[in-house]
N, C-alpha and C positions, 0 to 999 in steps of 0.2 A: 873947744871942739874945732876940728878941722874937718877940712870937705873937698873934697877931690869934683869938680865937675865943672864939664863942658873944658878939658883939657888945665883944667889948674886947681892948683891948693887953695882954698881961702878962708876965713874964721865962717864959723857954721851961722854967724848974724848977716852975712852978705849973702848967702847961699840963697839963689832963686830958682825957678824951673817955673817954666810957661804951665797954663793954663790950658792948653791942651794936649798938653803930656797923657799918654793913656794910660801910663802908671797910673798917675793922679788921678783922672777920670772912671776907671772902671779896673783898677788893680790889677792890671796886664802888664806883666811882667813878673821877672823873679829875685831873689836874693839871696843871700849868705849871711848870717852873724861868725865871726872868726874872734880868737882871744889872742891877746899879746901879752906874756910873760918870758919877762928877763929879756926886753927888746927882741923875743922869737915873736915870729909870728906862727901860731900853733895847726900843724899837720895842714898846709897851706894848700899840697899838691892835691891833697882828699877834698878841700874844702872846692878847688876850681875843677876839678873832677865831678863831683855832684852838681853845681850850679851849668857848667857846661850843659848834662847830663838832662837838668831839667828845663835849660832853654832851648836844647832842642826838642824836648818833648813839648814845648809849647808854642816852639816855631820862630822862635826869635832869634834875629841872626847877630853875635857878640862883633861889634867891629872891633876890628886888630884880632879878633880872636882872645883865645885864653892869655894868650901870653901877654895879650895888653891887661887884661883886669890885674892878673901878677903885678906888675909895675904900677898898676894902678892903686894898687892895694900896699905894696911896701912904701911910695913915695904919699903916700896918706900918712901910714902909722909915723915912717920918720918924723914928717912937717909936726905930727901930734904931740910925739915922746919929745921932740925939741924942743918944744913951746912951753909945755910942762912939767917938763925935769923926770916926768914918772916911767918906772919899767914897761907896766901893766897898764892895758887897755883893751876897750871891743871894738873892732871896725864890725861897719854893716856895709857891705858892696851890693846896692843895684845894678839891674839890669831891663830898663824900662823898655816900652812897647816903642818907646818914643813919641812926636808930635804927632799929632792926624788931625781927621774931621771930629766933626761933633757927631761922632755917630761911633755904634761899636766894631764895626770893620775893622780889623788890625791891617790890612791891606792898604791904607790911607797911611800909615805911617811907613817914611820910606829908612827911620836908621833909627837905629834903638840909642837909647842915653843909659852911658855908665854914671853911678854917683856912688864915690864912697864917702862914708862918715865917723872918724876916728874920735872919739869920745871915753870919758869913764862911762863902765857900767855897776849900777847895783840891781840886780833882778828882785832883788828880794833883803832887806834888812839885816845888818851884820849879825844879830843877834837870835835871827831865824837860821842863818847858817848853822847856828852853833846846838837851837832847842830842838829846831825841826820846823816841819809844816803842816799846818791843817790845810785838808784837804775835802770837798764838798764834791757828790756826783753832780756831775751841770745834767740838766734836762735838754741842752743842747748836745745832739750827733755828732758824730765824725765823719763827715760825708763819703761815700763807698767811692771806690777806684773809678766808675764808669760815671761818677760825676766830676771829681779829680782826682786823681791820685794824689795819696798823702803824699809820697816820696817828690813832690813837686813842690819846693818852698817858693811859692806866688805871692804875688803883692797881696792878695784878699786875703786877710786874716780875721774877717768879719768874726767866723766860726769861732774862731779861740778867742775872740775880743768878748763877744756876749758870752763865752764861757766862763771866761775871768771876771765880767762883769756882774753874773750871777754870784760868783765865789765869793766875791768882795760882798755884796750887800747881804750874804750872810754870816759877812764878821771871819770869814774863812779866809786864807793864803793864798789859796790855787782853786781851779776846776780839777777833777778826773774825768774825761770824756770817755766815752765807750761808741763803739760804734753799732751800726745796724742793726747788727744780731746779739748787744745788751753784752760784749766783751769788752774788755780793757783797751782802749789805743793808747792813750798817755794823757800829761797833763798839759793846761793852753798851751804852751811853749817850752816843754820837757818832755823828756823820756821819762817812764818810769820803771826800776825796780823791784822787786822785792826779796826776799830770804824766806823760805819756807826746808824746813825738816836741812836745812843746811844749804839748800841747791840755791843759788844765785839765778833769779831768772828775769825776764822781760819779754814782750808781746813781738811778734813779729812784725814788718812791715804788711805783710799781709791782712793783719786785723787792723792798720790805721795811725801804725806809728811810721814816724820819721826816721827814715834811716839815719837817725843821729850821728858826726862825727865823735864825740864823748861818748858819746853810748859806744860805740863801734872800741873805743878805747877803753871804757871802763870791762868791759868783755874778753880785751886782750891784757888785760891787769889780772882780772879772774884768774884766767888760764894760765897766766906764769906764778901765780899764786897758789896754783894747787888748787882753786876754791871752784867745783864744782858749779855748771852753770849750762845756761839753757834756754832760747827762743823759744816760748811757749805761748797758747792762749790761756788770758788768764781772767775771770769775772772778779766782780767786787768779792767773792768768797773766799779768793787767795789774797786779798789785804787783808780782813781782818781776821784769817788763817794765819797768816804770816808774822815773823819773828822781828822783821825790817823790813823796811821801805825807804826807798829815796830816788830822788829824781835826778836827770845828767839832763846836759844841755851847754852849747859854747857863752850862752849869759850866767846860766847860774852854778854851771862846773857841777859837783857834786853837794847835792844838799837833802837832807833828812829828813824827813816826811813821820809825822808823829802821829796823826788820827786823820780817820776818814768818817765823814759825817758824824763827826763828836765820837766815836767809840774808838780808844786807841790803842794804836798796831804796835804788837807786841807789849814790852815796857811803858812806851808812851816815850822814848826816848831814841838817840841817835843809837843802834848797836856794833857789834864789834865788827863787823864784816864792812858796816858802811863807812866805819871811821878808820876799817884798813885802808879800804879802797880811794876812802877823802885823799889819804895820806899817801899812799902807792900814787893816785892821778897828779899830786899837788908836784911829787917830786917828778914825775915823767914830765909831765910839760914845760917845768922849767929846765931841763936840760936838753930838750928838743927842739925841732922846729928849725924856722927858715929866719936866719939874722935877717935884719930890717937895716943893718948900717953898713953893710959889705955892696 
């Protein structure tokens, strides 16, 4: 693991940050997870576009700007892929509230702290890639826009933490969240899917998903695919309506989704549309993206 912060690379066991960092204090601040295949760094401009996008929406001002977390983000992944020989990896780029008081004022902190972190990721077990995911309704919300907006990926991940930690203590893979009004958002930290009567669809940002960058992709895969598709709301009756399911996301790319609270969707198996789209996403992203060695 390598670690970009406070202006240098260092192995992620030296990595420190004070103690009154208000990232760390009170989860103010925001981030990015990004994937690296074939030393690309994958749809990099979309990934500093959104983080941009949501640190001004929370007041945070980027020092150097966009164009330094850029640099700050290839001169990560390089120091990463040199160290360990490998193609493929996940940076995660902060963007902290930075130092302040002991209080929750953001106005005490007078300059934000960039930290990126270039490491392997498995989101999920090779061999759930392959079966699929069980999936469990969490009893926890998706909080509405006018407490955050979802399309704001912030330090506080309370919400998907005790989602997933629900999931896990019933022996399940993931959370399905739903928000306010008992519709679909996504799952802890994915997008979701599904295939019904053939249409390819997914919930809008509007009901509480993430404007995912892979989702944003797996949608532009659809459409040159011919495969019918569609932003839609959707309740727990379009999963287990549904022919397929699977979830996108820059950790876990495309993965398959098998039952939802024990009764499973469709065959109980990965289908043909998820295992094009595996296969359409695996080949677009390795031949795209922003070299990391130029």
């Amino acid at each position: 693991m390598k670690v970009w912060l406070d202006g240098e690379v260092m192995d992620g066991a030296a990595a420190r940050i004070p103690v009154i960092d208000h990232g760390f204090l009170y989860g103010d601040g925001v981030f990015e997870g990004m994937r690296i295949y074939s030393r690309r760094l994958f749809r990099l401009d979309d990934h500093m576009a959104r983080i941009a996008a949501a640190a001004r929406a929370v007041g945070i001002t980027i020092p150097g700007g966009v164009e330094s977390l850029r640099q700050v983000a290839i001169e990560t992944a390089r120091a990463h892929l040199q160290e360990t020989g490998e193609d493929d990896a996940y940076l995660r780029l902060v963007v902290s509230r930075g130092d302040g008081g002991l209080g929750v004022d953001p106005t005490t902190c007078p300059v934000a702290r960039i930290v990126c972190i270039a490491d392997r990721a498995r989101i999920y077990p090779p061999e759930k890639m392959q079966s699929g995911l069980s999936l469990v309704t969490s009893s926890w919300r998706r909080p509405p826009a006018d407490v955050l907006d979802p399309r704001v990926k912030s330090l506080n991940y309370m919400n998907n933490a005790l989602a997933k930690l629900e999931a896990r203590r019933q022996g399940a893979d993931d959370a399905l969240l739903l928000n306010q009004a008992g519709n679909v958002a996504e799952a802890s930290v994915a997008n979701l899917f599904v295939v019904r009567e053939g249409v390819l669809m997914t919930p809008p940002a509007t009901d509480g998903a993430l404007e995912g960058i892979t989702r944003r992709t797996v949608l532009e895969l659809a459409e040159a695919a011919g495969i019918p598709n569609a932003e839609r709301t959707l309740g727990r009756f379009d999963l287990f309506a549904a022919s397929e399911a699977f979830l996108t996301g820059s950790g876990a790319k495309v993965v398959p989704v098998r039952s939802l609270d024990g009764e499973p969707i469709g065959k109980g198996e990965p289908g043909p549309i998820t295992l094009q789209l595996t296969e359409a996403f695996d080949r677009f992203a390795r031949s795209s993206g922003t070299p990391i060695d130029s």
